[in-house]
N, C-alpha and C positions, 0 to 999 in steps of 0.2 A: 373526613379522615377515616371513620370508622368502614365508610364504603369502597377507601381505597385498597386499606387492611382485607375485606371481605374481597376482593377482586386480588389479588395476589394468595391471600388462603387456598382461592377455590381453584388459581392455577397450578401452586402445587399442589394440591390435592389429586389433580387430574393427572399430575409428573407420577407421582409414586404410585397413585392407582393402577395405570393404565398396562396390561398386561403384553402388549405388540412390544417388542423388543427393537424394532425397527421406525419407533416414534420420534419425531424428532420436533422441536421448537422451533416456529420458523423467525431466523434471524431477523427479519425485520419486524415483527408483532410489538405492537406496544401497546400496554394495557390504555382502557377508555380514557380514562381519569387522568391519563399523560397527555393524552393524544387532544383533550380538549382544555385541559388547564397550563402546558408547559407551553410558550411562546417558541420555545427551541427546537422543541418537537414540530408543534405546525408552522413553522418557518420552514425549515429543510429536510423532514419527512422522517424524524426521529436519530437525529447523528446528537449524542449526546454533550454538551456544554465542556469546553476544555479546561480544567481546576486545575492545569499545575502551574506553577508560581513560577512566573519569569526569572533568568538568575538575575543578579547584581550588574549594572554596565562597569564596574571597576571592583576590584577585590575590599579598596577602602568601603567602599556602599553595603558592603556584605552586612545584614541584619538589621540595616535602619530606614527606616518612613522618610517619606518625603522625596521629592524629584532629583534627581543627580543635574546639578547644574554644572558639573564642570567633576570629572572622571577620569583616572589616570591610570594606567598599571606601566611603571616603568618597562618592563622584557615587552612592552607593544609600543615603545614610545621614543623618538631620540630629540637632543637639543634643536634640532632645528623644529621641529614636529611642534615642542612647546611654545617656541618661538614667533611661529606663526598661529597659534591659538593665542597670543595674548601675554605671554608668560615671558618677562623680562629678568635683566641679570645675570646670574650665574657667572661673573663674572669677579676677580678679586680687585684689592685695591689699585693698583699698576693696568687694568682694565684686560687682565687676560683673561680666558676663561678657567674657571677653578673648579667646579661643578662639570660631572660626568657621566653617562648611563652607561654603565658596564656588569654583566653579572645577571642583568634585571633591578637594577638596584641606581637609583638617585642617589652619590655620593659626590665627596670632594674627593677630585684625582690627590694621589697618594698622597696620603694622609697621615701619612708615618712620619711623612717630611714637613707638612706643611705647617706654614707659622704663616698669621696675621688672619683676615675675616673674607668670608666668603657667604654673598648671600644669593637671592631670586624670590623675584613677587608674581602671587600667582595672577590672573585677570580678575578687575573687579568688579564685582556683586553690588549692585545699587538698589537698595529696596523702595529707592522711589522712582525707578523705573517703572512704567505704566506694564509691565510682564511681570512684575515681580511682587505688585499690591496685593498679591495674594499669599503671599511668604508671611507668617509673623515669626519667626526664626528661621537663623544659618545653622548648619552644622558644618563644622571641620572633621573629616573624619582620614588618618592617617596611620599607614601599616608602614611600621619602622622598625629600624634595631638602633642603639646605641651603644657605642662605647669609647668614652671618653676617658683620660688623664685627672680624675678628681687632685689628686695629689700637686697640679703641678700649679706656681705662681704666678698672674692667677688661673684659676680650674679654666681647662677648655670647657666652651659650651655651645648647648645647642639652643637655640629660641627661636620663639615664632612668635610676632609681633603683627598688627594691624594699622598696613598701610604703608606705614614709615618707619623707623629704624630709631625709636625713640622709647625711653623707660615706662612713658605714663602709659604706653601701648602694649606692652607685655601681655600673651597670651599665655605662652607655654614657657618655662626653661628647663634644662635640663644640665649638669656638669658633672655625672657619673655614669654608670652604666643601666641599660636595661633591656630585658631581652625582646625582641620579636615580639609586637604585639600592635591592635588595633588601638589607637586611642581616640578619641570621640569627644568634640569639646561643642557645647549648644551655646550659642547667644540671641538671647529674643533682640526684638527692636529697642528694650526702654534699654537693653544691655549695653549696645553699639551707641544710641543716644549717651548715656552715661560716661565712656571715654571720650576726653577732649579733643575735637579736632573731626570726630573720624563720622557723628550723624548718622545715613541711612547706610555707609559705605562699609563695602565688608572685602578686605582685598589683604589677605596673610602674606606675610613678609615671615620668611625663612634664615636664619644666618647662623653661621658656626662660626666662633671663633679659638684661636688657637697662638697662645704669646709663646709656648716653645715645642719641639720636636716631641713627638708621643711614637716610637716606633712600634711599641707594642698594642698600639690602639687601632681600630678601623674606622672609628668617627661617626658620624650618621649616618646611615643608610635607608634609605625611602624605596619601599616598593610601589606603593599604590596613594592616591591622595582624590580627596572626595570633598567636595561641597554641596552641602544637599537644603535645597530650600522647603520650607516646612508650613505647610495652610495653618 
């Protein structure tokens, strides 16, 4: 170390000494001590090592570890696009479609109006898939807004459930408002082992429901949705 400090010392030294006005660094020079200890260096003749941080493959993934298994930004994405990745649903009780990308935004079509439940399962996450033994935790990670009817009988809501459409499976609810924002929910393996039913399987179930007319409300809205698997 101290030889590599004395070899850059004596190069500037020689910078500010040197009285020719017409001196110049030749751009490709690189001190000894690079040239024989950096493998980047004597691989391709001194092009230096690229540090910058890849971005995010979805907006949900923004600031968390682990691999995006499954990445979304709705204003890149439409119903049929989900459809053929895996992503089933979206459809109400009567079996129309109730779920819409408009805006950039995952919502239920007009929502001012809508009465009865609307839901969509994203594809699932099997941690005993032989690609996936390296995972010991899921992350959910989902950029939303909400704004629901708390006041009406009973509250519209929002949930996110595991697998199936059933209480003991509850992940997330919601039946007020909340602004724009990333929410990030972790389950290791003893977690998923722990709810009945559901083992190494990790597959979010989405559903809004809504018993009367909310005109002044705009309901869920989903921008980006992330599942990221975790060493």
């Amino acid at each position: 170390m101290r030889s590599q400090l004395r070899t850059l010392a004596f190069v500037s030294i020689c910078i500010v000494g040197c009285k020719d006005n017409d001196f110049e660094i030749d751009p490709n020079y690189v001190p000894t001590f690079l040239a024989d200890n950096c493998p980047k260096y004597q691989a391709d003749g001194g092009t230096p090592p690229d540090l910058a941080i890849p971005p995010p493959k979805c907006a949900a993934a923004k600031g968390l570890a682990g691999e995006a298994l499954i990445c979304v930004d709705a204003d890149k994405s439409t119903l049929a696009d989900l459809r053929t990745q895996g992503w089933t649903g979206f459809k109400d009780g009567t079996g129309t479609d109730c779920w819409e990308i408009a805006s950039g935004k995952l919502q239920v079509k007009n929502f001012g109006t809508f009465v009865g439940t609307c839901s969509f399962t994203m594809p699932l996450t099997d941690l005993a898939a032989a690609a996936n033994q390296k995972y010991q935790s899921v992350t959910l990670a989902v950029v939303q807004r909400v704004d629901l009817n708390a006041s009406a009988l009973p509250p519209q809501s929002a949930k996110s459930m595991l697998g199936l459409d059933d209480p003991s499976r509850l992940l997330t609810t919601t039946t007020d408002k909340t602004p724009r924002q990333q929410q990030v929910y972790t389950l290791t393996r003893s977690d998923l082992a722990g709810v009945p039913g559901v083992g190494t399987n990790f597959q979010p179930l989405f559903k809004l429901s809504s018993a009367a007319v909310a005109p002044g409300n705009t309901g869920w809205q989903i921008e980006s949705i992330a599942v990221m698997g975790n060493p």
